[in-house]
C-alpha positions as CSV (number, residue, x, y, z in Angstrom):
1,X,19.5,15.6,-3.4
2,X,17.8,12.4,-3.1
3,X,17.4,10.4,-6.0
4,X,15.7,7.7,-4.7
5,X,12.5,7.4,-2.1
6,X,11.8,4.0,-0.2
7,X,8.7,3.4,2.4
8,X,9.9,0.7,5.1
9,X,7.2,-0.6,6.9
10,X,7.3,-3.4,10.1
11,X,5.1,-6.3,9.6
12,X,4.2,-9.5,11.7
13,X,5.1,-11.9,8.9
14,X,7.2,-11.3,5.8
15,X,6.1,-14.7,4.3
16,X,1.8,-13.4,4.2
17,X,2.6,-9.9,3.5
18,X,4.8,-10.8,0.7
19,X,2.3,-12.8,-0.7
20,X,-0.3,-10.5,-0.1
21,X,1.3,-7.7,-2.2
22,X,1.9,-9.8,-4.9
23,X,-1.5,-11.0,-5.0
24,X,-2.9,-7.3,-5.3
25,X,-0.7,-6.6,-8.0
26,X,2.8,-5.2,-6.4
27,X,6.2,-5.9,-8.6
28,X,8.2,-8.0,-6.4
29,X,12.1,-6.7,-6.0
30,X,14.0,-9.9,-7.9
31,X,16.8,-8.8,-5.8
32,X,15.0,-9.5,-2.0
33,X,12.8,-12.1,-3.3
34,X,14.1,-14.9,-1.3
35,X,15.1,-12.8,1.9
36,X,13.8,-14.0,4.7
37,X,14.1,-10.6,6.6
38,X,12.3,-8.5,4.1
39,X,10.2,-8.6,1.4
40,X,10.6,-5.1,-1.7
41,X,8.8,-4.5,-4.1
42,X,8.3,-1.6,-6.7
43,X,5.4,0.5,-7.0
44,X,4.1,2.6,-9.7
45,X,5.9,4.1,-13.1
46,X,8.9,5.9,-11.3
47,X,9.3,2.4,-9.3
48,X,9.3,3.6,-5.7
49,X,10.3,1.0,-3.3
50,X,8.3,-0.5,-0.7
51,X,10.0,-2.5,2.1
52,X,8.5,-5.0,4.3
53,X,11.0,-5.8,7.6
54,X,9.6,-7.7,10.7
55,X,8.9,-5.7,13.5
56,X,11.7,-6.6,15.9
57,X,14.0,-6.1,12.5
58,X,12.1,-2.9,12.2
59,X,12.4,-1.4,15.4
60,X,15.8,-1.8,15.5
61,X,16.0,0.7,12.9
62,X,13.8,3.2,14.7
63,X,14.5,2.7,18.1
64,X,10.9,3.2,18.9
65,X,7.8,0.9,19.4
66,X,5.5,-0.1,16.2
67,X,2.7,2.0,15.6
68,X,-1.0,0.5,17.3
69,X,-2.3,0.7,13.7
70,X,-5.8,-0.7,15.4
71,X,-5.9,3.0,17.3
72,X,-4.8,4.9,15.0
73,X,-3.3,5.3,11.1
74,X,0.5,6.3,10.9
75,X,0.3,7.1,7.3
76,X,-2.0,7.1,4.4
77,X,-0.4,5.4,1.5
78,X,-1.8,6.3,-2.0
79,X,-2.2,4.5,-4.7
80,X,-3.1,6.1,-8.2
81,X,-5.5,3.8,-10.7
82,X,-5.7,4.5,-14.5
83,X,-9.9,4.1,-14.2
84,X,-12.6,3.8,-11.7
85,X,-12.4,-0.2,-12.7
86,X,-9.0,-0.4,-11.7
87,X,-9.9,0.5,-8.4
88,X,-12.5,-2.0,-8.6
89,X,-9.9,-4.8,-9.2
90,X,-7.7,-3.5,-6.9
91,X,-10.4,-3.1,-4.5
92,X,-11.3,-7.0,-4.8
93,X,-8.1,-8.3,-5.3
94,X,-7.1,-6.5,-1.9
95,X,-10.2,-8.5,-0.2
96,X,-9.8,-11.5,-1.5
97,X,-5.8,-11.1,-0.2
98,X,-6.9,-10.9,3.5
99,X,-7.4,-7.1,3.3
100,X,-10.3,-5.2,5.1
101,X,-12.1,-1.9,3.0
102,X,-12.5,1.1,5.4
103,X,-13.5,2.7,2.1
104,X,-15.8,1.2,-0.6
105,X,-15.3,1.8,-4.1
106,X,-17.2,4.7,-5.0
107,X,-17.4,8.5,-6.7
108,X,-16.2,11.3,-4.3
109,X,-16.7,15.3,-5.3
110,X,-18.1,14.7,-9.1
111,X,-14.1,13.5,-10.4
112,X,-12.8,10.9,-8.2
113,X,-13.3,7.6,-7.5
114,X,-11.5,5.3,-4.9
115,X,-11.3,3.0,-2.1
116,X,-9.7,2.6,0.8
117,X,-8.0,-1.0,2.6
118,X,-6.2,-1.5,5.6
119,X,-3.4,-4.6,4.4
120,X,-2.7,-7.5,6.6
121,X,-0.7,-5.6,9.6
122,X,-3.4,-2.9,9.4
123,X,-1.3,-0.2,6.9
124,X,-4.3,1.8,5.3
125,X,-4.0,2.3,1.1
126,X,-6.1,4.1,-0.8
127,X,-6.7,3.8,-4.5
128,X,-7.3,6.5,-6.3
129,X,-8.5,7.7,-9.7
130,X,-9.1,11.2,-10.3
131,X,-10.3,12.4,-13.7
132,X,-9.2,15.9,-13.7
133,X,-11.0,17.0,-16.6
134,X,-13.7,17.2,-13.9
135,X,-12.2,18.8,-11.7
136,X,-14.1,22.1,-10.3
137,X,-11.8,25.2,-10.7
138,X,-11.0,27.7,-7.7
């Protein structure tokens, strides 16, 4: 089976989202780093790949229209932290990149903690750190 897993996403401008993702902490793909058509980057321990393509570029992979992401969300990308202040900084980092919080830091059901950002092109992320320890048992 599969041995790798990428996310492709359509943005408006590769240039802003690029540098948004590598101003929220995102490990740029050395490889695409100068591509004018996309911008990849790696993401978490097992290094899942995140592509960025502009939206005609994009749709021309889908053969369908970009998602409204003002009228609705088309996926919920998730984001584990290693402690509630991690999702602080990523929180504010995030904000101070452009992004706008649909979810403020905070403590949900006594062993998370998280927050939630929709990125330049209106993608929502959230960050999550859940101390399972705490965690009620069924």
């Amino acid at each position: 089976m599969a041995k790798e897993f990428w996310v492709n996403l359509p943005v408006k401008e590769i240039s802003k989202s690029r540098a948004f993702f590598k101003a929220i902490g995102f490990t740029e793909n050395a490889q695409f780093s100068e591509n004018p058509t996309m911008a990849s980057f790696f993401l978490g321990d097992k290094n899942v790949v995140v592509n960025f393509f502009p939206e005609d570029l994009f749709k021309s992979f889908s053969n369908t229209e970009i998602a409204d992401t003002t009228k609705g969300t088309e996926a919920l990308f998730s984001i584990d932290a290693q402690s509630p202040a991690e999702v602080d900084e990523v929180a504010n980092k995030a904000v101070a990149a452009g992004a706008k919080l649909y979810a403020n830091p905070g403590e949900k059901d006594g062993w998370m903690y998280g927050c939630g950002f929709s990125d330049l092109d209106g993608h929502r992320w959230n960050v999550l750190y859940m101390d399972f320890s705490k965690m009620p048992k069924q």
